[in-house]
Each structure stands twice: as structure tokens, then as C-alpha cells.
C-alpha positions as CSV (number, residue, x, y, z in Angstrom):
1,X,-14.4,14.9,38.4
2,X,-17.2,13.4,36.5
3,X,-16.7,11.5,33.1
4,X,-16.7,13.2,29.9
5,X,-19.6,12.6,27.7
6,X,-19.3,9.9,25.0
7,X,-19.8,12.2,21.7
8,X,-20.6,8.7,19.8
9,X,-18.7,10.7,16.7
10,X,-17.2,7.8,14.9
11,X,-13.6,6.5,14.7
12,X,-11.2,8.5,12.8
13,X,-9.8,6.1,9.7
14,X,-6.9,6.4,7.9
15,X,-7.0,9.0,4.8
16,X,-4.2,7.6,2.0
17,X,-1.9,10.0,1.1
18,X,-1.7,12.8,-1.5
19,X,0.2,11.4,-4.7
20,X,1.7,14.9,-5.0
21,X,1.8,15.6,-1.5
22,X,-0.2,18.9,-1.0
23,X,-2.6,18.7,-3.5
24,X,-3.3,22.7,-3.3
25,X,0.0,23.1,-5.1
26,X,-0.9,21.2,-8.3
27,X,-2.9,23.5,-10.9
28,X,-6.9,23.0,-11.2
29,X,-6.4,20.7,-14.2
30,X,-3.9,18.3,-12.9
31,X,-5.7,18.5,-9.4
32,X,-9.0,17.4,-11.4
33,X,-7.5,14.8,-13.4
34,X,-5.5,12.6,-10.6
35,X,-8.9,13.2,-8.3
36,X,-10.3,11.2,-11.9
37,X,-7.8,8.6,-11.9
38,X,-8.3,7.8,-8.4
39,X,-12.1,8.0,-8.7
40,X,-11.7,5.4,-11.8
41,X,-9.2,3.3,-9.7
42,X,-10.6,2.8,-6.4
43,X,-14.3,2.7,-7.7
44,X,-13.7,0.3,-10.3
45,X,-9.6,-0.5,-11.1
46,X,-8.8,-2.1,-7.8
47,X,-11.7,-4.5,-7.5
48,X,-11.0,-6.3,-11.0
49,X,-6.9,-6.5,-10.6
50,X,-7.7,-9.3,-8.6
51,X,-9.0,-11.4,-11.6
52,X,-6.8,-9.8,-13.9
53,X,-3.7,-10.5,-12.5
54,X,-4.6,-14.4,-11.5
55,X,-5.6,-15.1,-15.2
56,X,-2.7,-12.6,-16.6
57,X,-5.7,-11.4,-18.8
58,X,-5.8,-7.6,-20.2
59,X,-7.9,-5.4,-18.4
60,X,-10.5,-4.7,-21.4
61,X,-13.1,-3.0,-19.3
62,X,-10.4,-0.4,-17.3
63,X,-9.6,0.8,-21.3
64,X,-13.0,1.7,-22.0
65,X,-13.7,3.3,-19.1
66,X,-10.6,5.7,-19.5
67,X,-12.0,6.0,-22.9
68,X,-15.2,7.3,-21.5
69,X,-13.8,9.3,-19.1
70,X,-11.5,11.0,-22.1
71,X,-8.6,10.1,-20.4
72,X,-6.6,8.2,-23.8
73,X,-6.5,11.6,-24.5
74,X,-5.0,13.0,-21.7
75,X,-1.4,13.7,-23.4
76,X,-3.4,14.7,-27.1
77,X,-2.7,18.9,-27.5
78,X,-6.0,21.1,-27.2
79,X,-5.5,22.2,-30.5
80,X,-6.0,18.6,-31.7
81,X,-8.8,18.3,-29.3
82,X,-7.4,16.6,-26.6
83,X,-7.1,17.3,-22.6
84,X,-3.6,18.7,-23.4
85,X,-1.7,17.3,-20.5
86,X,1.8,18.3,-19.8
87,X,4.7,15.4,-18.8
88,X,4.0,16.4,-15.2
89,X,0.6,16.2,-15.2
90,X,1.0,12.5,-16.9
91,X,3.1,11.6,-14.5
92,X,1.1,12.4,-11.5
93,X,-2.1,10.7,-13.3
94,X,-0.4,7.4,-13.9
95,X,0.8,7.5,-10.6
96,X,-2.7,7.7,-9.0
97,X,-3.6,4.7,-11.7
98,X,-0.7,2.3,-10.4
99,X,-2.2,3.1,-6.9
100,X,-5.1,1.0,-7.8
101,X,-3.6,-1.8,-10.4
102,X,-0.2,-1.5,-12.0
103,X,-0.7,-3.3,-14.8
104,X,-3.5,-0.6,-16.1
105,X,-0.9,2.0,-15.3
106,X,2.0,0.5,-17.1
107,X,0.0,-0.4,-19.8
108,X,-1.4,3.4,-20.0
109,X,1.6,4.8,-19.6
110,X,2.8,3.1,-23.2
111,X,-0.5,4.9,-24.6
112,X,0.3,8.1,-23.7
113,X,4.0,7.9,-23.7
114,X,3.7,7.8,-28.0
115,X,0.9,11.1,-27.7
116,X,3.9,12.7,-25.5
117,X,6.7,11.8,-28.4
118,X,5.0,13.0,-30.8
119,X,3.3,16.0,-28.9
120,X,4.7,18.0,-26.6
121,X,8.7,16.3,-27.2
122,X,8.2,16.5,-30.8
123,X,7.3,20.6,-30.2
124,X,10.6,21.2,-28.4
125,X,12.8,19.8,-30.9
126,X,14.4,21.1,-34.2
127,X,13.0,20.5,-37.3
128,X,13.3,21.6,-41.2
129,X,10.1,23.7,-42.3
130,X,9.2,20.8,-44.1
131,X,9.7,18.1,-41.4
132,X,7.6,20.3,-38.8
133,X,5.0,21.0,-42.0
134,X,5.1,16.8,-42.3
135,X,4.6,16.1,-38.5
136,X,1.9,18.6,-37.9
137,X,-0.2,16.4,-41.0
138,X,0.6,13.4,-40.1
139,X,0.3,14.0,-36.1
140,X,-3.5,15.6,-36.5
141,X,-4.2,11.9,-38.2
142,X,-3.0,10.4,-34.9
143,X,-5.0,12.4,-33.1
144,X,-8.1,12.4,-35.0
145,X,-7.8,8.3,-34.3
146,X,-7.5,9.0,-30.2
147,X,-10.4,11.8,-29.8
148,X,-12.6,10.3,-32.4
149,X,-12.0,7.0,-32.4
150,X,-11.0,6.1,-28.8
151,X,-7.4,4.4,-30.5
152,X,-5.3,2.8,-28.5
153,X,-1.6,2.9,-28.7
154,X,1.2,0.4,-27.9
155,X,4.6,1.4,-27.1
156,X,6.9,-2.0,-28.4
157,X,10.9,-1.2,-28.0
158,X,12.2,-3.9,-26.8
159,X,14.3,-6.4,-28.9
160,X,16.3,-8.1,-26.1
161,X,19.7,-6.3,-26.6
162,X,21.3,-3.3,-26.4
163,X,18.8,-1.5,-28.5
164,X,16.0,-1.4,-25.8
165,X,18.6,0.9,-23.6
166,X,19.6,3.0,-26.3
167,X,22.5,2.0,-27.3
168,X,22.3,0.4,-31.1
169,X,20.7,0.6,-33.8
170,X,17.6,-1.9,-33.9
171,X,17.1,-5.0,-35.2
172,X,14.1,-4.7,-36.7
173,X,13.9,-2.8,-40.2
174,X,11.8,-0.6,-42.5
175,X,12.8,-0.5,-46.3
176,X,11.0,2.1,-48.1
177,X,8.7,1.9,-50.6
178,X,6.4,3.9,-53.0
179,X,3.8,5.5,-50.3
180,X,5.5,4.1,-47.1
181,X,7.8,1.4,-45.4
182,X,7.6,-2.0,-45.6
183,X,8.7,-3.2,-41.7
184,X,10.1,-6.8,-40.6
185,X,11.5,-7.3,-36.8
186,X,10.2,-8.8,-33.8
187,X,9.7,-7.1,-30.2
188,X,9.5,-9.0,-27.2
189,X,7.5,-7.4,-23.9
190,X,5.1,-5.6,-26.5
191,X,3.0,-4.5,-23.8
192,X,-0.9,-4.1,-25.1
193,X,0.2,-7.2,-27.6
194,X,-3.4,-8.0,-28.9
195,X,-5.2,-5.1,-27.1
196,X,-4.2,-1.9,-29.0
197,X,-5.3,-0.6,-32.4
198,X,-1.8,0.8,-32.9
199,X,2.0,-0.3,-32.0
200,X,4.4,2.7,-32.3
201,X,7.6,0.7,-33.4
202,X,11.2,1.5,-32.7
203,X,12.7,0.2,-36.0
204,X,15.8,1.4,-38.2
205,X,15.9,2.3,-41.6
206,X,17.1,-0.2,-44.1
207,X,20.4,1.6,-45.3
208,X,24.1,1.0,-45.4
209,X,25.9,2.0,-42.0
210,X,22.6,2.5,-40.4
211,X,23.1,4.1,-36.7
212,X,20.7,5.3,-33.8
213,X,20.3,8.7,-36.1
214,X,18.5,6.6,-38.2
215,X,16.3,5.8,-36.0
216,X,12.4,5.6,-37.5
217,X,9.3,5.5,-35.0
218,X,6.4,4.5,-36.6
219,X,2.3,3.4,-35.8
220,X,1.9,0.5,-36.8
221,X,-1.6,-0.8,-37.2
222,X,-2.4,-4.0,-35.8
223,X,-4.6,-5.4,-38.3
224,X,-2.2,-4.8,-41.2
225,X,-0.9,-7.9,-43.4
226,X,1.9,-9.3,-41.7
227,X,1.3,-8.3,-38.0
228,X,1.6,-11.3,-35.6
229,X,1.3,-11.6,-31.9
230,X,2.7,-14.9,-30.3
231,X,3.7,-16.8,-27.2
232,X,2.2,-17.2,-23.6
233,X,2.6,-14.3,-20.9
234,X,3.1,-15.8,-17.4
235,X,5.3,-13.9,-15.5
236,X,6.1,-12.9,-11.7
237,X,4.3,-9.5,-11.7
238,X,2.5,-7.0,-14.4
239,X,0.5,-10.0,-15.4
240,X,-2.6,-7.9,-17.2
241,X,-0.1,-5.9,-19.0
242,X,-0.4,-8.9,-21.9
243,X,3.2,-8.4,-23.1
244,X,3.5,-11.2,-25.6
245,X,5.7,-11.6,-28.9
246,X,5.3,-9.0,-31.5
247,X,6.2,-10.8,-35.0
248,X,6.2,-8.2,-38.0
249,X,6.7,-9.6,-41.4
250,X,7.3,-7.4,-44.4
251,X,3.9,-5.1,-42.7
252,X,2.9,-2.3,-45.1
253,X,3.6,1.2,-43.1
254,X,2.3,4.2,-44.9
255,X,4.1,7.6,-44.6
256,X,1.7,9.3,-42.1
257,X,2.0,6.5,-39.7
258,X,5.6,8.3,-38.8
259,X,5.0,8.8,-35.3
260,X,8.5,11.5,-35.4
261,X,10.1,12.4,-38.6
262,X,12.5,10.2,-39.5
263,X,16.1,10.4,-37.7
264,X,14.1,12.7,-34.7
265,X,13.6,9.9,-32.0
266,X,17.9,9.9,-31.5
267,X,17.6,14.0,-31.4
268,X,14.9,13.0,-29.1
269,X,16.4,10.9,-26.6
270,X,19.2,13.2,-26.3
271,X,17.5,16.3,-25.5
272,X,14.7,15.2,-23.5
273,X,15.9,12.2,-21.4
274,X,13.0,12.6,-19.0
275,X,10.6,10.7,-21.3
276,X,13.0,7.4,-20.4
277,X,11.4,7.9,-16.6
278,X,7.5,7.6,-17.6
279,X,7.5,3.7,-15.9
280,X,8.4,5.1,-12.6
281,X,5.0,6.8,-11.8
282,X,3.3,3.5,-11.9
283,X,5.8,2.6,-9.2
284,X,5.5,5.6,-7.1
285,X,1.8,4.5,-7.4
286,X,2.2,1.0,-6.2
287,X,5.2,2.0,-3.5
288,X,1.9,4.7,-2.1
289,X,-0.5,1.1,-2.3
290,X,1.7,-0.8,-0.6
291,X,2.4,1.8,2.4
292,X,-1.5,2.8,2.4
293,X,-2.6,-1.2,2.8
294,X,-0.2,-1.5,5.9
295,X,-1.3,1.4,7.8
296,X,-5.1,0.2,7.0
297,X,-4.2,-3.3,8.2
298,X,-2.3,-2.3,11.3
299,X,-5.5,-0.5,12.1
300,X,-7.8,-2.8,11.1
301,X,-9.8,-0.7,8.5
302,X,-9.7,-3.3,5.5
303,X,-12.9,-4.0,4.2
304,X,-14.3,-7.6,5.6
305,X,-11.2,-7.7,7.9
306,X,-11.9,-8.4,11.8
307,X,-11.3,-5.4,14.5
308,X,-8.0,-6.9,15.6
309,X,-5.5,-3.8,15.6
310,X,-2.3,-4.2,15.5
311,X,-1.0,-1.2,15.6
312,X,0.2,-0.8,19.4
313,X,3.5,-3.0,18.7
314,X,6.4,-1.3,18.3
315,X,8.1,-3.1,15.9
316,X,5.3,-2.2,13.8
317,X,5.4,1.1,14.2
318,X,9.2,1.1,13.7
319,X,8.8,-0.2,10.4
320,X,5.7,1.7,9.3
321,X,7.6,5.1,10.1
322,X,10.8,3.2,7.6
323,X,8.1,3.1,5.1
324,X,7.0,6.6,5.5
325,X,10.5,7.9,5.6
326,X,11.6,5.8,2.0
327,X,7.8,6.7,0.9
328,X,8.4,10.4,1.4
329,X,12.5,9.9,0.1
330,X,11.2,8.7,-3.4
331,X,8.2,10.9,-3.7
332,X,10.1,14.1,-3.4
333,X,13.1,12.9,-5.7
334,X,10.5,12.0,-8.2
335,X,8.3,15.4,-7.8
336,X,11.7,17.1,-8.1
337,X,12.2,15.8,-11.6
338,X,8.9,16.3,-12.7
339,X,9.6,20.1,-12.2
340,X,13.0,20.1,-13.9
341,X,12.0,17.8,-17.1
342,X,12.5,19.9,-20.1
343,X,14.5,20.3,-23.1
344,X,18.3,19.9,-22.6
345,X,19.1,19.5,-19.0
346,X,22.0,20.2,-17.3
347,X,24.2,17.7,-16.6
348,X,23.0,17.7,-12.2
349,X,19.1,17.4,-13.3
350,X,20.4,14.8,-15.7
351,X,22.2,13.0,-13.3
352,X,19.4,13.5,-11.0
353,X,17.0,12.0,-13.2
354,X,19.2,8.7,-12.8
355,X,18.6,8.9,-9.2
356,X,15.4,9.6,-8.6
357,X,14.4,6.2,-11.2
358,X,16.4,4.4,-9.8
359,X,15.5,5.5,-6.4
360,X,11.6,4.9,-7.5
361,X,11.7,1.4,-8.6
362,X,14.6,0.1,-5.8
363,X,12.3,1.7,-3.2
364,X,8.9,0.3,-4.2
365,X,10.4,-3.1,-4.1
366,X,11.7,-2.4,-0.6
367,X,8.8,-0.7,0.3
368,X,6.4,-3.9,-0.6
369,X,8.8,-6.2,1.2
370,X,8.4,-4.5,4.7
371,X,5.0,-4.3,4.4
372,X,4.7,-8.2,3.4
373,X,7.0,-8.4,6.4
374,X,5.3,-5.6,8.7
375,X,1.7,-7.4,8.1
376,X,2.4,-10.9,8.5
377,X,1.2,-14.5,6.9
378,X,-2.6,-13.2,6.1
379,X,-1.2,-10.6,4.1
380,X,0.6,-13.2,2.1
381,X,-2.9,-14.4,0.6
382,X,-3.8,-13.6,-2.8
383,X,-7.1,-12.3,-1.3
384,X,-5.7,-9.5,-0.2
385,X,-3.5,-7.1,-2.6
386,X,-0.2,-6.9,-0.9
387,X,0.9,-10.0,-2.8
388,X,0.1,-8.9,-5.7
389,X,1.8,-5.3,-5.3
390,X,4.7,-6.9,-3.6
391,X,5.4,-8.9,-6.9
392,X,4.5,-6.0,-9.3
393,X,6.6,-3.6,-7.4
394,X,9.6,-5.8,-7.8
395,X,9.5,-6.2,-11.7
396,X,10.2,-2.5,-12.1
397,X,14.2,-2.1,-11.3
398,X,14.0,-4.6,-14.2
399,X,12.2,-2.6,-16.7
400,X,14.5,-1.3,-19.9
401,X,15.1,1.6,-21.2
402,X,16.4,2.1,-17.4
403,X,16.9,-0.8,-15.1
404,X,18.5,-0.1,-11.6
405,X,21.8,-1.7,-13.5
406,X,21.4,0.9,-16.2
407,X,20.6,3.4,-14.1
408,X,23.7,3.1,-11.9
409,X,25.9,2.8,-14.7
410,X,24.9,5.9,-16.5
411,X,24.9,8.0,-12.8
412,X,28.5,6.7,-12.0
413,X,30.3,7.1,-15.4
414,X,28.4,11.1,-15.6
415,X,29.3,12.0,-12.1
416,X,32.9,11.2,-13.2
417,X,33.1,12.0,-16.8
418,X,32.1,15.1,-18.5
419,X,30.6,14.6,-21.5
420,X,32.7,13.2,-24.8
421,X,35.7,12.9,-21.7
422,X,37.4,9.8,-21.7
423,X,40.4,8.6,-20.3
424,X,43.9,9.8,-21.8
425,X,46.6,6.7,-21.6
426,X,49.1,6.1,-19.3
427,X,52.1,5.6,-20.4
């Protein structure tokens, strides 16, 4: 039998996965705005993370090209003039972002978290007529600053205790005044620190007996009397992300920078826990890198990399199909709660939402470590971007409002306990 006739058709490469799986499921808009993100992210994201992340400097030039692109406002309503994306469609965006440097997406994510709280969260919630005549004034304002103005927003909760998980009042503290608040406090990790125009702070009003229902989340602006940002940021992973020291001092807040009415943010939490989950995306995103670089090194399809396959071992492909099995584990837990985020869950998509976080940021970590493993020494050089996703993927199980501690807690006291049950005494 004679030889078949060489076609001369070029190899087959590697196509990276879907973030969403089958993309014909995901409606026109969100199917058009991840195919954005990832055009931004592999075109021009992924080359600069490199320099970003060696010199921990904020990725300047990523901002204003999702300012171009009309991307900061992606979560802004229509009816303010923005893209009018849904949590779901956010989610799947910031995903695709993380893909191609986490620190972008993280740092996003704190953007368009605050047009989320006071958008499409703040709609679902119950309101006086006046608190909901309030918002919709002082929201447009917002607004007007992202789709005019190209603002950028800072997301700054943390304080180092319990606060940052939800479970205190915080430390820092707005007394009002004629016109406004006057705000004092520190936040530590205040992602953006430096870079945005605006830092919606978590802060408690300045009363007797103050609680969590006192709660007050307000934007304030970051060239206001008073606003400091201190210290060095040198950490293992998310090094662009420029999370230094926020130092407020007695900063003048006026009325229509509430970002919620005041006492909303605890109804908030309570009613629409999903918006604690809006860091795992970047993780799903980097968990989909790290998978997507081994399969392109075992097949030796890296840019500037040698034809030396190594693909045909099969301890190789033993640990590419783990990958693809936690991969596919953690995307469908996370797509899951995506579809069941709303107003007032039950307590099983509640307690699902625990596990599928958790699940996300335990599972990117594992996921970068077999493929630092699966690849070898080479992929150990900071030329390549495994080392850099293998360190940003293992920050996120550390992450408040939810760390993988947190997480674990929460899931195994609500499996157990119905809610306001506790435990009578034994005599």
C-alpha cells in the first residue's frame, strides 16, 4: 500500500480553555465582554506582569486601557450610562483578566466591587422612600465620576481584626458634621493605595453602642486633607496590586460620598452574601493560567521555547489529567454559584457558596503546585510565568472577608446549626 500524501497542514496547537466552559451558553453581552478581557489580557496584560510584579509597581498602563476600552464601567447601570453588567457577568470578566495577570484582576475587582454595592446590591435591598430618593442622587454622582471621568475606585476593608470578616464593628470612625463626616482610621492591604481617585471605606459611625448596623460605606477621595498612604509593599504574590497603609486623619467626607445609606452595608452582607466571593474569579483565572501554561509546555508551544515535547511521559500525563479534573471540579462549583447569587439565599446555596470559595482559592494553589511540579526546574525561572502564578495563586486562601479558615468555619457551624440555634446545656 503506498504512503499517504503529506498534507503539509500545520500542527494542531493547544486552544486554552473556555472560562465559562461553553461559551454559546453565556448571553451576547457577557460573551462579548470576556472575549474583551481576554483580547486586553493576552495582547497587552500578560506581557507587562512580568515587570510589574518584579518591581511590585501598579500596573498604570492596564487601567487606562480598561478605561479606553469602557470596561471601569462595566458594573455602572445603563441608566447611568454604563455597560450595565450583572454579578455573573463580572465574575466571568475578572476571571478572563486573572488569566493574564492577577494583580490587574484583583485590583479590578475592588473597582467594580464598590459599582456592584451600590448598583445592582443596593437595588435589591430595602430602603425608606427617602433613603432610596438619597441613593439614587448621590449614586448618579458616582457614576457621572466613572463614565465621564474614567474614576477609579478602591475597595479598603481591612483593619487587621475581626472587622475585615464581618464580625465587629470597625475601628475606624466617621463623626458627623454640618454637610458630611469627618473620618479617622487606618486600613491595611488598601489595594489601589496611591492609584485610585476614590477609596470606598468601611468605617462606623461615631455613636454610643455602635454595632455592625452602623455600619457606614463611604468614597472617599484621595486628595482630600488628611488622606495618607504609607509603608513599603513587598510581599510573596499580588505584588502590582500596591496594597500599602491607608492613614485617614480627621478627612472631610461629604454627604453624597455615601457609597450605601447609612446602616445598609450590614442589611447588605446579610442578604446578599455572594458579593463576599468577588476575589475568587481572579483565582479561577489564574488556576485556568496555570493549567493552560502546562499543557503548552508539555507540548512545547511556548513562545521562544525549543521543540522538546514532553508530553509522551506518563507521569505527565497523569498529573495534567489531576489538573484538568480539580480545573473542571472548581470551575463548575464556581459557575454554579454564579447562577444561584441573588438576594436571600437558602441556607444550601449559602452553604454552597462557602464551598465553592473555598474550593477556588484551595484548588488554584494546588493546581499551581502540580504544574511547578509537572514542568520541572525551567519552569521555576522568573522568565517564564508559572512562578509568578504559582505564588499569586497561593495568597488567595488567605484573602479576608473569606480565607479557607473562614470559610471552613462558617460551612461546618451552618451545616450543623440552623440559624439563631445554639446549644441548649447539659445538665
Amino acid at each position: 500500500m503506498a504512503n499517504p500524501t503529506p498534507t503539509h497542514e500545520p500542527a494542531a496547537r493547544y486552544v486554552p480553555l473556555h472560562i465559562a466552559g461553553d461559551a454559546a451558553t453565556l448571553e451576547p453581552q457577557a460573551r462579548e465582554l470576556v472575549a474583551l478581557a481576554a483580547q486586553l489580557g493576552s495582547s497587552r496584560f500578560a506581557g507587562r506582569a512580568a515587570r510589574h510584579d518584579r518591581e511590585a509597581s501598579f500596573p498604570v498602563e492596564n487601567f487606562a486601557d480598561l478605561r479606553a476600552a469602557g470596561l471601569l464601567a462595566l458594573c455602572v447601570p445603563r441608566a447611568y450610562g454604563g455597560l450595565g453588567a450583572g454579578f455573573a457577568t463580572y465574575a466571568l470578566v475578572t476571571a478572563e483578566l486573572g488569566r493574564h495577570c492577577g494583580s490587574t484582576a484583583l485590583s479590578f475587582n475592588m473597582h467594580a466591587a464598590a459599582c456592584l454595592w451600590m448598583g445592582e446590591v443596593a437595588d435589591r435591598l430595602d430602603m425608606s422612600a427617602d433613603q432610596r430618593r438619597d441613593h439614587e442622587a448621590h449614586r448618579a454622582w458616582h457614576f457621572e465620576r466613572i463614565v465621564r471621568d474614567g474614576a477609579l475606585f478602591s475597595q479598603p476593608f481591612s483593619e487587621g481584626g475581626a472587622a475585615a470578616a464581618g464580625r465587629a464593628p470597625w475601628a475606624t470612625r466617621a463623626r458627623e458634621v454640618d454637610g458630611g463626616y469627618r473620618v479617622s482610621g487606618r486600613k491595611i492591604f488598601a489595594s489601589l493605595a496611591g492609584a485610585a481617585d476614590f477609596y470606598g471605606v468601611l468605617c462606623t459611625l461615631d455613636r454610643p453602642g455602635a454595632s455592625l448596623a452602623d455600619a457606614l460605606y463611604l468614597a472617599v477621595p484621595a486628595a482630600a486633607a488628611g488622606v495618607q498612604v504609607v509603608g513599603d509593599w513587598d510581599p510573596l504574590g499580588m505584588r502590582a496590586t500596591s496594597s500599602r497603609t491607608l492613614l485617614l486623619d480627621e478627612v472631610f467626607v461629604p454627604d453624597r460620598a455615601r457609597l450605601l445609606p447609612e446602616g445598609l452595608y450590614h442589611q447588605a452582607t446579610q442578604r446578599f452574601p455572594h458579593m463576599f466571593t468577588t476575589l475568587a474569579p481572579t483565582y479561577l483565572g489564574i488556576a485556568q493560567a496555570a493549567y493552560d501554561f502546562t499543557v503548552q509546555y508539555l507540548r512545547a508551544e511556548l513562545p521562544g521555547m525549543g521543540p522538546v515535547k514532553r508530553r509522551m511521559y506518563p507521569t505527565k500525563q497523569a498529573a495534567v489529567a489531576e489538573m484538568r479534573i480539580r480545573l473542571e471540579q472548581t470551575r463548575a462549583l464556581f459557575l454554579q454559584t454564579l447562577r444561584e447569587a441573588r438576594v436571600d439565599p437558602d441556607d444550601d446555596a449559602r452553604q454552597r457558596l462557602y464551598a465553592a470559595h473555598y474550593t477556588v482559592m484551595e484548588n488554584a494553589n494546588t493546581i499551581g503546585a502540580l504544574a511547578l511540579r509537572t514542568c520541572g526546574g525551567q519552569a521555576m525561572l522568573k522568565s517564564l510565568p508559572l512562578e509568578r502564578l504559582y505564588r499569586d495563586a497561593r495568597c488567595g486562601s488567605l484573602m479576608l472577608p473569606l480565607t479557607a479558615e473562614l470559610c471552613l468555619d462558617r460551612l461546618g457551624h451552618e451545616c450543623l446549626y440552623a440559624r439563631a440555634e445554639g446549644d441548649e446545656s447539659i445538665e
